[in-house]
N, C-alpha and C positions, 0 to 999 in steps of 0.2 A: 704324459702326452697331451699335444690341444688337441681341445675338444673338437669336433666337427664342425664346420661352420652352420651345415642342414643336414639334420639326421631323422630321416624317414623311418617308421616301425607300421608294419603291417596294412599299410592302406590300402584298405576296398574301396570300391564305388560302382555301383549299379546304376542303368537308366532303363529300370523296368527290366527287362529279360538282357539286357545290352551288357555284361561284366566289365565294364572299360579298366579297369584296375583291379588287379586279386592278387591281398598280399603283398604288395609290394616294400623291400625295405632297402635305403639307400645309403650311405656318408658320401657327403662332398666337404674336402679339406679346404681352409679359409685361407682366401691367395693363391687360387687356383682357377682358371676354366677347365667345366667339367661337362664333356660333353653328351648329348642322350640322345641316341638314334632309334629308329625301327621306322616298320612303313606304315603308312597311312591308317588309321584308324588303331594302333597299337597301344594306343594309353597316353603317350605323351605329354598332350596337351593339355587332358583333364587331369594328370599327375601334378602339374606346375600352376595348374589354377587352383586345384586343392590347396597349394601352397599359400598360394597368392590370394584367398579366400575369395576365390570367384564361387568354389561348388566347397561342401561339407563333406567331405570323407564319411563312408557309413560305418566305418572303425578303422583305426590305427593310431598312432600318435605323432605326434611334429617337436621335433628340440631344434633351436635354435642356440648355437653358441654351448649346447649341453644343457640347455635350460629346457625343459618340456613347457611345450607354448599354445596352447588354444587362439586358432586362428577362423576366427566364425565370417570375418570381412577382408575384403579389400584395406579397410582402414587398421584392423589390425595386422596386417599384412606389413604395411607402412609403418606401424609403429615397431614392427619388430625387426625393421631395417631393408624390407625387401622391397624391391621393385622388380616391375615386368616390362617388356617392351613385346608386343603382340604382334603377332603375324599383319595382323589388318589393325593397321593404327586405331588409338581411341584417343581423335584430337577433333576440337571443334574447328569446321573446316574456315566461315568466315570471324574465326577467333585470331589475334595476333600470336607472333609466337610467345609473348611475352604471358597474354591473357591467359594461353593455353598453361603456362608452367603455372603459374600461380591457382590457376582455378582450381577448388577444393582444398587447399592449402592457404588461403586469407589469415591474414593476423585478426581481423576484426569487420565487422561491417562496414567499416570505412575502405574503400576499394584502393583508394590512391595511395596510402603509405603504405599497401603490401605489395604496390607492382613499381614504386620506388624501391623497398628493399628488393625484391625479387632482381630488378634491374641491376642490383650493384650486384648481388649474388652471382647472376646468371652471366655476368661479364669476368667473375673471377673465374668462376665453375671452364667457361668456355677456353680460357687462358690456360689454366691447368691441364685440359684433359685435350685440348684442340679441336675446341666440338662448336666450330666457328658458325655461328646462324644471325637471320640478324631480326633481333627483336622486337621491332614495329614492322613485320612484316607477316602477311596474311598465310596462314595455312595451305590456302588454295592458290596463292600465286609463289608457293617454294616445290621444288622437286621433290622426291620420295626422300631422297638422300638425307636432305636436309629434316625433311619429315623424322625421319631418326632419330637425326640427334636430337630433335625437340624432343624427342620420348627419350632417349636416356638422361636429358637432362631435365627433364621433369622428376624422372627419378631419382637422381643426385638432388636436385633441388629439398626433396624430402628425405632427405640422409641416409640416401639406401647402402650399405654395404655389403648386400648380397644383389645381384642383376641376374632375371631371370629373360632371355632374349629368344624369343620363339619363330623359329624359320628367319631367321633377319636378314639375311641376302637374299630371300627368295623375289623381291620387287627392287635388286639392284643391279648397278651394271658394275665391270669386274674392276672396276677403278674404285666406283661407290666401296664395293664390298672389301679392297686394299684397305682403303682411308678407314672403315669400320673396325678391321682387324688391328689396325696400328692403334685406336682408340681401346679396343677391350686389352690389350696387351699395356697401354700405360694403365689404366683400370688394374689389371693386376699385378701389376709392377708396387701401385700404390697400396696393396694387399685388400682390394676389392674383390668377392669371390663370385663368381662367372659361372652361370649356367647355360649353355649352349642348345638350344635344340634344334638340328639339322639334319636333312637328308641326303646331304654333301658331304660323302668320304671323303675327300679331299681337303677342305677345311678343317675335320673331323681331327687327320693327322699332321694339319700342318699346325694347327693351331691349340689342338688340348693338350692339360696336362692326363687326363685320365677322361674313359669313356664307358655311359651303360649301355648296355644296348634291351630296350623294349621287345618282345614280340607279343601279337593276340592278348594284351592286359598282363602280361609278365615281366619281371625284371629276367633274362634269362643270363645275360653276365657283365660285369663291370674289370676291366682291365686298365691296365697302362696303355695308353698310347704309344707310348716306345717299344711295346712291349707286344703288338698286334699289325693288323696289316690290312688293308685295304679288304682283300678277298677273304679275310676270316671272318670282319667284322659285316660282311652283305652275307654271307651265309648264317650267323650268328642272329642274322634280323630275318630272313626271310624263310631259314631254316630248310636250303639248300642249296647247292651252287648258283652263281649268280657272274653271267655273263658280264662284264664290266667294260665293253663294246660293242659297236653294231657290226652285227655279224650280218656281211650281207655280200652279194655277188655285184659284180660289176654291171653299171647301167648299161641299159641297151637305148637309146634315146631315139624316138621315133620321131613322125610330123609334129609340127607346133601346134599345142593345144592352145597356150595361152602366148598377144601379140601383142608388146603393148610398144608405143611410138608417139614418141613427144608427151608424155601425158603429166601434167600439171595441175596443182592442188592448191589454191588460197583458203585460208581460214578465214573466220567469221571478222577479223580484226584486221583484214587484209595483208595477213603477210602471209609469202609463198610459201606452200611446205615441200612440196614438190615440183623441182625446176626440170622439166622438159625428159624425162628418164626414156631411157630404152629399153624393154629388156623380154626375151623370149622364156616361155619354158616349155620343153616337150615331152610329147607321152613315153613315159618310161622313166623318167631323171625327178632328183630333190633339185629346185634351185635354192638354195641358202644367203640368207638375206642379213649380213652382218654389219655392225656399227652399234656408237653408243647409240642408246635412246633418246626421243627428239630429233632426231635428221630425217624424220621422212616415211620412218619404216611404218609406224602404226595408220599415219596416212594414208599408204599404199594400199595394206592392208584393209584400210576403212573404204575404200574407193573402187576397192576389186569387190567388194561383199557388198557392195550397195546400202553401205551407211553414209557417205561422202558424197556432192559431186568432184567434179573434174572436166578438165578438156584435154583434150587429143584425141587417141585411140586405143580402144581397147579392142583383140578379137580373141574369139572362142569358137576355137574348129572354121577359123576363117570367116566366122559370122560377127560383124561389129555388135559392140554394147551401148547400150545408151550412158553416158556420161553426166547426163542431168533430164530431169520432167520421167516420161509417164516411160512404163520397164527399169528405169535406173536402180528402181529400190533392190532391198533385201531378200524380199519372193522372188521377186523377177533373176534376181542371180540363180538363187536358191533352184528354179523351175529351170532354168539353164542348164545344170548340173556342176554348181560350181557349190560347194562344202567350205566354211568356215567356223575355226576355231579360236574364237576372240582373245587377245593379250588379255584381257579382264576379266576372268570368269566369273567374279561376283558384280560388275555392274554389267557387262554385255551379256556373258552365255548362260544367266540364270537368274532368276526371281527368286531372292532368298526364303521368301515366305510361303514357296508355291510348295506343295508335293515330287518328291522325284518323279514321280510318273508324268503330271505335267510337263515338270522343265525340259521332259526328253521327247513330248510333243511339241514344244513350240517352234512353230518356224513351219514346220511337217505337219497338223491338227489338220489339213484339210484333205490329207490323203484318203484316198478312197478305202484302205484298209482299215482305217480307223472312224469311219464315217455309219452311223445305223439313221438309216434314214437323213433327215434334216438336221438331226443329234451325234455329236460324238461317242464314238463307242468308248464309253470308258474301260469298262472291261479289257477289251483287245488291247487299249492300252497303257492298264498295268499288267496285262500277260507279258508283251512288247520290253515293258522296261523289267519283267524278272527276265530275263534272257539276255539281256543287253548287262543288267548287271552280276549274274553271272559270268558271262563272258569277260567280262573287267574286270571281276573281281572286287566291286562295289561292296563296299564294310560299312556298315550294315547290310544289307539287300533286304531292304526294305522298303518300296516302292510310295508308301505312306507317308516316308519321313519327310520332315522338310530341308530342301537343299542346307539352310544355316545350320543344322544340326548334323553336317555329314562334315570330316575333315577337309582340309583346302586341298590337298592332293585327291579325296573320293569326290567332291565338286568336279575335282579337273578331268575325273574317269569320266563321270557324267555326260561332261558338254561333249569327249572326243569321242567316247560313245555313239553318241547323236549322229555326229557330224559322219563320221567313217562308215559307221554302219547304213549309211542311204549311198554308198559307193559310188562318189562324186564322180566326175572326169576329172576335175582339178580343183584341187584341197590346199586353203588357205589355213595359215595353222602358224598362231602366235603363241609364242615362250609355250610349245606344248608339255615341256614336265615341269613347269618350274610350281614348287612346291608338293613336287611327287617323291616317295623314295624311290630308294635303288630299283625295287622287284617293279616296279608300277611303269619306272621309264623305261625296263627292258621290256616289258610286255607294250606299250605305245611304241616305243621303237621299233617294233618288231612289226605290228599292226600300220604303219606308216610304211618302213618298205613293202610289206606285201602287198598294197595299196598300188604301188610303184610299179612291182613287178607281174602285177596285174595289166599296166600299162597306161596308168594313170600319171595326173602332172603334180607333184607337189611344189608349192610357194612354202619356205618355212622360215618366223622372225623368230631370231632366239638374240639373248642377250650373252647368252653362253657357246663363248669361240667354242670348249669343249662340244659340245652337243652336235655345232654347226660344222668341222669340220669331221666328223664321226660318220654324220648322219646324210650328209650335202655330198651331190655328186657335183656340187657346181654352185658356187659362192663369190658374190655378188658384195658388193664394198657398198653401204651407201655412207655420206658425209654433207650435210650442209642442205640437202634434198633432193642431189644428185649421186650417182653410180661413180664411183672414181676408178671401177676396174672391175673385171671379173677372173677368176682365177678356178681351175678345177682343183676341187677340195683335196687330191693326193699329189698336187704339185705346187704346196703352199704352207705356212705354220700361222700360227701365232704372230710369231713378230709380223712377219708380211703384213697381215690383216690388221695388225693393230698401228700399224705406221698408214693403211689406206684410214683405215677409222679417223684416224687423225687428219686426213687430209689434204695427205703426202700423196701425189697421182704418179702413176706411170713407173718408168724406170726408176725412179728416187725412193718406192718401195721397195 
């Protein structure tokens, strides 16, 4: 028989009283995607950086190819053929793409004859696998997408034959994440072996050959993909039935909370992001805010939260906002009762290095509950954030930790936490599960309608039609930085919205 490609024996790993791994033992077959689920804080991710010699296992062993392999670094990582691609990229941002692939990987001190070979490499590499980017261009002026591929082919650049990809659609849009799929599938076509970790059943079974599923630091079972099904493998992770929709009653839509008319957004480089939009939402109803990313939507959102200005009109309970100068800010919404959940919860909705207690003060640190005196109560508010993270189910619950040391899906409990729990009038709320599992987005979904059905207004950008048309009583197109339609979300699909996304206005959708 071949051997495994990566074969896992007994891996622990502690973080102090934390178990993130116990035990653990795995095979993944070579020329295969193998995919690895569970929810948030399960192990996953310190599972595949053990691999990748980001952390040291506190016992078990690592074969490679059948070979037992001491992996103490990232560079021996590399030498044993493996590469990573990361949830949160690790690319220098005013680096080229080129600079980026090459860096750490130099033939010599001389810079210039390694990003010549790199260059011819990286134009074969790109040819082969379709992982089209273009080389003298800067980090920070490429999309996510393309962001990507510089990370798998930095990987490839160092002869990886095993790719390890950590939540990778979760900062993509559903075309990005097509073009990615058709890339990991010639990868293993090529008998590249594919490690998957996502919180996307869907992908899960459209796209592996075989799946583990993690719970609480356990491997609890490893199946066929052919051979399981959507609903066994969410109960299998969260180790009970698992609603796989929003289960929710039909809106009742009251007066207009939120009014907005003509309202328009230039960016700092003078081009418009938002051309002239209309669009109401009222107490009781989701409005759902669909399109690729870039047309407008994170604008919106930036503009309604009082990060942006803008002109036109905005009202709230029929009271205009200020669109630029003094109230426009992000308190002054905030003091309004208008709740925001930023698309970016590591550069907007958190300070990686602060305390969870902190980060579920700020914004709110001046409220009088949390106030002793001239001084902040700190006290009250780490009582404040155990109860908040209870409620969500925060892994760790640990009020101490620092946000960077919580998974990307327990980050995202955090900020929506924050944000729901001050029971806005209307709740701004971008990509709110993306990099949640299964159990995590039924529990937010569930906490957003009754939000709702409280009689509140929600705005929600999701890049995921799924979510959008689940969770939306009312779904809104944007395209180019204007509205090309609105449709209620149970007399509408897919295709429709994705022919508006495109462009396509009116009858012609």
């Amino acid at each position: 028989m071949t051997a495994p490609a990566i074969e896992l024996k007994g891996i622990s790993k502690a973080f102090g009283p934390v178990q993130a791994n116990k035990d653990i033992s795995i095979r993944v077959a070579p020329g295969t995607i193998h995919g690895i689920i569970g929810e948030n804080g399960a192990g996953k991710s310190t599972l595949m950086s053990i691999l990748y010699g980001f952390y040291k296992a506190d016992k078990g062993e690592v074969f490679i190819n059948g070979k037992k392999t001491e992996i103490p670094d990232s560079q021996a990582a590399i030498a044993a053929g493996i590469g990573m691609v990361f949830q949160h990229f690790k690319l220098v941002e005013n680096f080229t793409v080129l600079e980026n692939i090459v860096l750490g990987a130099e033939d010599s001190g001389m810079l210039m004859p390694s990003l010549r070979r790199a260059r011819k490499e990286l134009k074969a590499l790109e040819e082969e696998y379709e992982l089209f980017v273009d080389p003298d261009a800067r980090i920070d002026e490429i999309g996510v997408g393309a962001q990507q591929r510089v990370e798998i082919l930095k990987a490839l650049y160092r002869k990886a034959e095993i790719l390890i990809l950590d939540e990778p659609t979760g900062v993509l849009t559903p075309s990005e994440a097509d073009q990615l799929f058709r890339i990991l599938d010639r990868l293993r076509t090529e008998g590249k072996t594919i490690i998957l970790i996502t919180h996307k059943l869907r992908e899960v079974m459209e796209y592996t050959d075989t799946v583990s599923v993690m719970r609480r630091g356990q491997m609890t079972a490893t199946v066929k993909t052919s051979e399981t099904s959507p609903e066994h493998l969410a109960e299998l992770m969260v180790g009970r039935k698992v609603l796989l929709r929003v289960d929710k009653v039909p809106a009742q839509p009251g007066a207009p909370i939120l009014e907005i008319e003509n309202l328009r957004v230039v960016d700092s480089a003078g081009v418009e992001r938002i051309k002239g939009i209309d669009l109401t939402v009222r107490a009781g109803e989701i409005v759902g805010i669909a399109g690729v990313a870039g047309n407008g939507q994170s604008e919106l959102l930036e503009v309604l939260g009082g990060m942006r200005p803008g002109t036109g009109s905005i009202k709230l309970h029929g009271t205009p906002l200020p669109l630029n100068g003094p109230g426009s800010d992000a308190r002054a919404r905030r003091d309004a009762g208008i709740g925001h959940v930023p698309e970016d919860r590591q550069r907007e909705g958190l300070i990686m290095d602060f305390h969870a207690w902190e980060n579920v003060a700020f914004g709110y640190h001046r409220d009088a509950a949390y106030q002793n005196g001239v001084l902040i109560n700190n006290a009250a508010l780490q009582a404040d954030t155990e109860a908040k993270m209870e409620k969500f189910d925060v892994r760790p619950p640990d009020p101490w930790l620092a946000a960077k040391n919580f998974s990307g899906g327990n980050q995202q409990k955090i900020v929506v936490a924050r944000e729901i729990e001050r029971n806005p009038d209307l709740l701004l709320v971008g990509q709110p599960t993306r990099g949640v599992d299964i159990g995590a987005i039924e529990f937010i979904h569930k906490q957003i309608v009754a939000l709702r059905d409280q009689g509140k207004a929600i705005l929600l950008v999701s890049v995921e039609l799924e979510e959008i048309l689940s969770l939306a009583d009312r779904v809104a197109v944007m395209f180019d930085g204007m509205i090309m339609g609105e449709r209620p979300a149970d007399q509408t699909d897919e295709k429709e919205l994705g022919l508006l996304m495109a462009g396509v206005a009116g009858e012609a959708a």
